[in-house]
Phi, psi and omega in degrees: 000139207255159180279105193300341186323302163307045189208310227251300179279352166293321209281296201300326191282335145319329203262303178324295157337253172007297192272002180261320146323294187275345209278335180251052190268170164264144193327312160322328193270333158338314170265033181251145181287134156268180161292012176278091188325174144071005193237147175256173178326293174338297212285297198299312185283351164273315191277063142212345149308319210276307236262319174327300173288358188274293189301337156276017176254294175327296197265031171217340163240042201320336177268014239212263160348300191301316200280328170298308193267351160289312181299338203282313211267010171249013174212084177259009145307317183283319216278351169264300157306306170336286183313329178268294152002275178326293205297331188269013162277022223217134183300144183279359115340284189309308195283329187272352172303298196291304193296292208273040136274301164319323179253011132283342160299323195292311188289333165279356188279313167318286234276358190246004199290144195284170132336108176125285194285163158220165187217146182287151178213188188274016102289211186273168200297149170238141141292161238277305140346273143354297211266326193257003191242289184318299207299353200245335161305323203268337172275001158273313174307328162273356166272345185289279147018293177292292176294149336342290172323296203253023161079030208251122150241135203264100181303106183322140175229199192286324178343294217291323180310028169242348189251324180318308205286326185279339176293325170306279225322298205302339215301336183288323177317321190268332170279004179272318209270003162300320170094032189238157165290093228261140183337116169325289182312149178292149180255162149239098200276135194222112157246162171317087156328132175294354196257042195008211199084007199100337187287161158217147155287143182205151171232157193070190190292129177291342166240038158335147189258327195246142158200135173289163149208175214173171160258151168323309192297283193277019143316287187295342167299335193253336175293339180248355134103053178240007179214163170251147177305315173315315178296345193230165201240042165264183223188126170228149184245124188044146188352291171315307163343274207289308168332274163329354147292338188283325179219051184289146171211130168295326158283084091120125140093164188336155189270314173106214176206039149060206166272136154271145174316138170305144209283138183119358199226130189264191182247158182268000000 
């Protein structure tokens, strides 16, 4: 069993950064829209206080938890803007308070967490692992949301090899939840390490028949659905391939209807 600690020290060192962004903004720039309709600076760093206090309820309280995925299924349209909603109404001093009191509970609750077990989430059950991978996908991804919002670009770093390996995983997942069938065959996906040099990551069979490439960066802007494909220089080989680009997602629940292309550039 591999040692989950690298995972556990990335998300915290993701979740810093982040809050190394936002921490000196002024109340105004607090209230500026991302591309998230209707959600502003604010609304991305409370849903990600609440999904933090959701994933600590999961590994330390389960009937706590359990009373939590009931409020999800009697509103599941809603239940999630709510939650963003609440905090962002929270003076931004109180909400950056909150998130990092919460996601330092969450990281000793991970790291004391046994080998082994998994806790329930709102999809299928995670290890402690797992559960520390979505978190560190869903916080890069809402930061992403925010530089946007404040026009910022963010140099990529390996961190992202945590969001790349869940957009492979997912891959059967964004075609199910489509309602599509998903391609029997294994795909073979190869990216650009941000740290240049030559590296790459790479999944599936090398001699795989279907396959993806790529830069590292823009996989993961299109598995979490912050970019439109047309815009970015990933690249597929054959049918299935190329299909899967289309509606690829890392994440969890309805796919939404993502980024329009930038205005000049059409799809390929």
């Amino acid at each position: 069993m591999s040692d989950p600690t690298p995972v556990f020290d990335d998300l915290r060192e993701e979740s810093e950064e982040l809050e190394r962004l936002v921490g000196e903004l002024s109340e105004d720039a607090w209230a500026l829209a991302t591309p998230a309709v209707g959600w502003t600076v604010a609304h991305q760093i409370a849903h990600l206080t609440w999904t933090d206090r959701s994933a600590l309820l999961a590994v330390t309280d389960l009937e706590a938890f359990a009373a939590e995925v009931e409020k999800a299924l009697a509103d599941p349209e809603r239940f999630v803007d709510e939650g963003a909603e609440e905090g962002a109404g929270l003076p931004p001093a109180q909400l950056l308070a909150e998130w990092r009191a919460g996601r330092d509970a969450l990281h000793e609750a991970l790291c004391s967490a046994s080998r082994g077990v998994r806790f329930p989430w709102y999809g299928p059950p995670m290890s402690a692992a797992s559960m520390a991978t979505a978190r560190l996908m869903e916080t890069w991804a809402h930061g992403q949301d925010i530089a946007d919002a404040l026009h910022v670009m963010r140099p990529p770093n390996d961190r992202l090899r945590h969001v790349a390996r869940i957009g492979v995983r997912a891959r059967d997942f964004a075609f199910g939840v489509r309602g599509l069938t998903p391609p029997e065959e294994e795909f073979r996906v190869e990216l650009t390490s941000p740290s240049g040099g030559g590296a790459s990551w790479t999944y599936g069979p090398e001699d795989a028949a279907q396959r993806v490439t790529g830069p590292a960066l823009d996989f993961c802007l299109l598995v979490t659905r912050r970019a439109h494909r047309a815009d970015l220089a990933v690249r597929a080989q054959g049918p299935d391939a190329d299909r899967w680009l289309d509606i690829a997602q890392a994440f969890a629940g309805p796919p939404g209807t993502g980024r329009v292309p930038k205005k000049g550039t059409t799809t390929g």
